[in-house]
Every structure is written in C-alpha cells, then in structure tokens.
C-alpha positions in Angstrom: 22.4 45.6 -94.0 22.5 47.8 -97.3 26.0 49.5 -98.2 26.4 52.0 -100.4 29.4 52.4 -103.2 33.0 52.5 -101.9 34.4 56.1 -101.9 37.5 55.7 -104.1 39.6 58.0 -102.4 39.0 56.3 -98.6 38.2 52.8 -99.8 35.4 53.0 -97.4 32.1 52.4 -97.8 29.5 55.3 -98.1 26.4 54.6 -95.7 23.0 55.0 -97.3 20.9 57.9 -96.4 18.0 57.3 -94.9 15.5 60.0 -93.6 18.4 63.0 -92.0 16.9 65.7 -90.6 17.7 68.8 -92.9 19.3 70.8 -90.2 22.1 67.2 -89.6 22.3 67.4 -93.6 23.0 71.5 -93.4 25.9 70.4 -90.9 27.0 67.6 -93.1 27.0 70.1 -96.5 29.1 72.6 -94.0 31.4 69.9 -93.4 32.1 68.6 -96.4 33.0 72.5 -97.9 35.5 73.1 -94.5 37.1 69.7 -95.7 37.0 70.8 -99.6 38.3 74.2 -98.6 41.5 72.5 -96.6 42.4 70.3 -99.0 42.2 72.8 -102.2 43.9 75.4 -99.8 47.3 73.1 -99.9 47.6 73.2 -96.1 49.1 69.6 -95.9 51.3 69.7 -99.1 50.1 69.6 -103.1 50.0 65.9 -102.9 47.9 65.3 -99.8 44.9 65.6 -98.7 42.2 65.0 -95.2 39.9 62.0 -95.7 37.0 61.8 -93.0 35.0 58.1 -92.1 33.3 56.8 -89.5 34.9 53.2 -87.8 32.0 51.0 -88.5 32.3 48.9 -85.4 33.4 51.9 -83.2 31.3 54.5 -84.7 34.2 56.8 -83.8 35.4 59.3 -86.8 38.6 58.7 -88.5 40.7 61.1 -89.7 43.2 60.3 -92.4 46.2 62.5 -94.3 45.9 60.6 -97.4 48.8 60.8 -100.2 46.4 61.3 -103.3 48.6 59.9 -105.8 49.7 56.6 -104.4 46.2 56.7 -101.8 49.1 56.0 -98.9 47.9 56.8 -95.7 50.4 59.1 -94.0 49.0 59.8 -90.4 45.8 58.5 -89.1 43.6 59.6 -85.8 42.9 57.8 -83.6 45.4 55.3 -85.0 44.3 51.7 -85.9 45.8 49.9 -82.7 43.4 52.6 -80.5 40.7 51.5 -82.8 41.2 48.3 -82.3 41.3 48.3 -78.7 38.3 50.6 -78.4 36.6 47.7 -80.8 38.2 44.6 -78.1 36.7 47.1 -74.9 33.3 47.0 -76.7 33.0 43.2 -77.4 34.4 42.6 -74.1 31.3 45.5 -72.3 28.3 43.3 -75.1 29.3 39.8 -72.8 
C-alpha cells in the first residue's frame, strides 16, 4: 500500500491520488476553501483551528479542533472510543 507524506498539522497521512473524477476533485477544492475560510475567519479562537481526516480503518471522517501552537487536540468527532468501537463492530462483522 503506497502512503503519501504526513500532513504536519494532523499528523496523518495524505492518501495518494489516484485517477478522481474532476467533478469529486471540484467538491474536494470547495472543501478545502470552506475549511480555509473557517479557520482564517477566527470562529474557534486565534489559536485554533478545524482539521479534517478520514479514520483509515473506519473510513469515517474525523473532525478535529486543533490548538495550532502546541498541535493539542481540543475536541474530536466522533471521539476515539466511538472510533474504536465502530473499528471492534467491523472486525467482529469480517469473521
């Protein structure tokens, strides 16, 4: 499995791209500017920001308040012990 570089503000590794439809990379631009715009408009405090990944086992997104000087995570949704029981459920559901 290839992996792309880490993202050093999530400390999560960037998937490669590989052959997106244009109209999927269109939503993913518009995405990426809605986050950009929430974060530079201060909604959350000067000193944090959103972070966005995808759980690589769940495949559920992740979203993260991120403290961007000391990279502390504040809040996350869903929380890791709903991620890690959503991981269990789907080991348990491949036996």
């Amino acid at each position: 499995m290839e992996v792309g570089p880490v993202d050093p503000k999530t400390n999560v590794a960037a998937a490669p791209v590989q052959n997106v439809p244009e109209e999927v990379r269109a939503e993913q631009r518009q995405l990426i500017q809605a986050v950009k715009a929430v974060n530079e408009a201060n909604l959350f405090g000067n000193s944090n920001e959103l972070a966005f990944s995808v759980d690589r086992h769940t495949r559920r997104v992740v979203t993260r308040l991120v403290d961007v000087k000391t990279r502390e995570v504040i809040r996350q949704i869903p929380e890791e012990a709903v991620l890690n029981l959503a991981r269990q459920l789907k080991e348990t559901q491949q036996e």
